[in-house]
N, C-alpha and C positions, 0 to 999 in steps of 0.2 A: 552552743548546740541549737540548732534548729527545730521550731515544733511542728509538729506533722499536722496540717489539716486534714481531717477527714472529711471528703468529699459529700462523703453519700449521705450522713447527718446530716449536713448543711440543704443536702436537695429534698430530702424528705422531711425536714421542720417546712421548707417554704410553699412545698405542694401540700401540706397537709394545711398550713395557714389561706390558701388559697380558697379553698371549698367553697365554705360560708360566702363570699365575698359572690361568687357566680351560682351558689345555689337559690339565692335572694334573686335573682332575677327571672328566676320561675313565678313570679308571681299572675294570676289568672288577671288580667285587666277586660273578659268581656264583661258585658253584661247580660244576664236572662229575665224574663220575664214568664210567668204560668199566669193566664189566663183563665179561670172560672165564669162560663157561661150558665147561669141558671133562668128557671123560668117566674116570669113578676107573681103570679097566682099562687102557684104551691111550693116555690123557691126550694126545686128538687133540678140538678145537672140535667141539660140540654144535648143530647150529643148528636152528629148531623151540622151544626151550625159556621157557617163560612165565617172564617175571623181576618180582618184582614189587620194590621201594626203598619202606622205610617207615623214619621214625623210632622210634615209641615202638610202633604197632602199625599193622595192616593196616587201615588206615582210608583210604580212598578222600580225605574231606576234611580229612585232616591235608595242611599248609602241603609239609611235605616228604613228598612220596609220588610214586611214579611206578610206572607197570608198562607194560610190552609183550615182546617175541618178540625172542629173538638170533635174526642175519641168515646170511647163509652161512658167514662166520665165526664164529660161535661167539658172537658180542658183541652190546651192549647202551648203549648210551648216555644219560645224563640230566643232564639241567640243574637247579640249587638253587637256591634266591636268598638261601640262608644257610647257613654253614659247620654240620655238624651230623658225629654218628656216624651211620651208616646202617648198617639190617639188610639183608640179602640174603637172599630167599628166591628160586631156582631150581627150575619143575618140567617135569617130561615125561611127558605120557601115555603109559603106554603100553597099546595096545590090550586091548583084555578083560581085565585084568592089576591095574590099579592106578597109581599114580604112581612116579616116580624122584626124590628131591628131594633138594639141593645147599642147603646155607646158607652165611651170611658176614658180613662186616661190615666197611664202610671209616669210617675219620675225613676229613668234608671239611673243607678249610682253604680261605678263601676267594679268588678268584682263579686256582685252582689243580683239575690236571686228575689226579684219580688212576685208576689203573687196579684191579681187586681180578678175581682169580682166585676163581671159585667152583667146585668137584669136585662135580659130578653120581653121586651112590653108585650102585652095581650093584646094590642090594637094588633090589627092589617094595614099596611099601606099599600099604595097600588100603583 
Protein backbone atom coordinates (compact mmCIF):
# COMPACT_ATOMS: atom_id res chain seq x y z
CA UNK A 1 0.00 0.00 0.00
CA UNK A 2 0.98 3.21 -0.88
CA UNK A 3 1.34 6.37 1.62
CA UNK A 4 -0.22 9.47 0.55
CA UNK A 5 1.78 12.65 0.82
CA UNK A 6 0.18 15.58 1.82
CA UNK A 7 1.20 18.31 -0.13
CA UNK A 8 0.08 21.31 1.53
CA UNK A 9 1.86 20.34 4.93
CA UNK A 10 4.91 20.04 3.27
CA UNK A 11 4.42 23.76 1.55
CA UNK A 12 3.32 25.43 4.54
CA UNK A 13 6.15 23.86 7.18
CA UNK A 14 8.71 25.44 4.43
CA UNK A 15 7.06 28.95 3.90
CA UNK A 16 6.64 29.27 7.50
CA UNK A 17 10.52 28.17 7.93
CA UNK A 18 11.29 30.72 5.48
CA UNK A 19 10.26 33.98 7.35
CA UNK A 20 13.16 34.51 9.80
CA UNK A 21 15.72 33.78 7.13
CA UNK A 22 14.46 37.15 4.80
CA UNK A 23 13.08 39.07 7.74
CA UNK A 24 16.88 39.45 9.18
CA UNK A 25 17.50 41.29 6.24
CA UNK A 26 15.53 44.38 7.24
CA UNK A 27 18.14 45.35 9.02
CA UNK A 28 18.62 49.58 9.14
CA UNK A 29 22.52 49.83 7.91
CA UNK A 30 22.23 53.96 7.70
CA UNK A 31 23.67 55.95 9.83
CA UNK A 32 22.38 59.25 11.76
CA UNK A 33 23.77 61.82 13.34
CA UNK A 34 21.74 64.90 15.78
CA UNK A 35 23.83 67.70 16.09
CA UNK A 36 23.65 70.11 19.23
CA UNK A 37 24.62 73.63 18.45
CA UNK A 38 24.94 75.59 21.70
CA UNK A 39 26.34 79.01 22.63
CA UNK A 40 30.32 79.11 24.44
CA UNK A 41 28.84 81.84 27.18
CA UNK A 42 25.63 80.70 28.54
CA UNK A 43 25.66 77.12 26.98
CA UNK A 44 21.81 77.54 26.11
CA UNK A 45 20.72 75.91 22.08
CA UNK A 46 21.47 78.27 19.12
CA UNK A 47 18.85 78.00 16.52
CA UNK A 48 19.33 79.99 13.09
CA UNK A 49 22.98 78.46 12.74
CA UNK A 50 24.04 76.93 9.27
CA UNK A 51 25.64 73.45 9.86
CA UNK A 52 27.28 71.99 7.29
CA UNK A 53 28.47 67.52 7.74
CA UNK A 54 31.34 66.71 5.27
CA UNK A 55 33.75 63.92 5.30
CA UNK A 56 37.14 64.76 3.90
CA UNK A 57 36.10 68.33 2.75
CA UNK A 58 33.27 70.92 1.96
CA UNK A 59 32.42 69.34 -1.06
CA UNK A 60 28.69 69.50 -1.99
CA UNK A 61 29.21 66.03 -4.20
CA UNK A 62 31.03 64.08 -1.72
CA UNK A 63 28.90 60.73 -1.00
CA UNK A 64 28.86 62.00 2.72
CA UNK A 65 27.91 65.56 2.92
CA UNK A 66 24.95 67.29 4.27
CA UNK A 67 24.19 70.95 5.26
CA UNK A 68 21.03 73.03 6.65
CA UNK A 69 19.87 75.38 9.73
CA UNK A 70 19.30 74.13 13.62
CA UNK A 71 15.57 74.33 14.35
CA UNK A 72 14.22 76.01 17.52
CA UNK A 73 16.19 73.78 19.46
CA UNK A 74 19.40 74.27 18.70
CA UNK A 75 19.63 70.93 16.43
CA UNK A 76 20.34 69.50 13.29
CA UNK A 77 19.85 66.15 11.87
CA UNK A 78 21.22 63.84 8.98
CA UNK A 79 21.19 60.71 7.57
CA UNK A 80 24.47 58.54 6.00
CA UNK A 81 24.38 55.56 4.02
CA UNK A 82 27.78 54.59 5.38
CA UNK A 83 29.53 54.62 8.69
CA UNK A 84 32.26 57.39 8.44
CA UNK A 85 34.04 60.28 10.88
CA UNK A 86 32.26 63.41 10.09
CA UNK A 87 33.61 66.94 10.37
CA UNK A 88 31.27 69.63 11.82
CA UNK A 89 31.43 72.87 10.84
CA UNK A 90 28.68 75.46 12.64
CA UNK A 91 28.19 79.17 11.56
CA UNK A 92 26.14 82.32 12.41
CA UNK A 93 26.06 85.55 10.85
CA UNK A 94 26.16 87.91 12.62
CA UNK A 95 24.96 91.16 11.30
CA UNK A 96 27.58 93.91 9.82
CA UNK A 97 30.17 91.89 12.08
CA UNK A 98 31.28 88.81 10.53
CA UNK A 99 30.64 85.22 11.39
CA UNK A 100 30.53 83.05 14.84
CA UNK A 101 31.84 79.44 14.03
CA UNK A 102 31.71 76.29 16.15
CA UNK A 103 33.55 72.98 14.97
CA UNK A 104 33.53 69.14 15.66
CA UNK A 105 33.68 65.91 14.69
CA UNK A 106 31.56 62.52 15.32
CA UNK A 107 32.41 58.71 14.44
CA UNK A 108 29.35 57.09 12.67
CA UNK A 109 29.01 53.54 13.26
CA UNK A 110 26.43 52.00 11.34
CA UNK A 111 22.74 51.41 12.39
CA UNK A 112 23.36 53.75 15.00
CA UNK A 113 22.23 57.37 16.00
CA UNK A 114 24.82 59.60 17.66
CA UNK A 115 24.31 62.75 19.06
CA UNK A 116 27.69 65.46 19.06
CA UNK A 117 27.61 68.84 20.76
CA UNK A 118 29.23 71.59 18.88
CA UNK A 119 30.11 75.35 21.02
CA UNK A 120 29.44 78.09 18.85
CA UNK A 121 32.65 80.69 20.30
CA UNK A 122 31.97 84.36 21.22
CA UNK A 123 34.67 85.62 19.03
CA UNK A 124 33.62 87.28 15.46
CA UNK A 125 35.62 86.44 12.64
CA UNK A 126 35.49 88.34 9.57
Amino acid sequence: MKKKIHILPVILFFSLLSIPLFSSCDKDTNSYLDVLVINEGDRTPVPGVKVELYQNNCDPSDLNYSTGVTDGNGSYSAKFTAPAIINIKATLAVENEGVRIGTGSARLIEGETKTAQVILKTEIEY
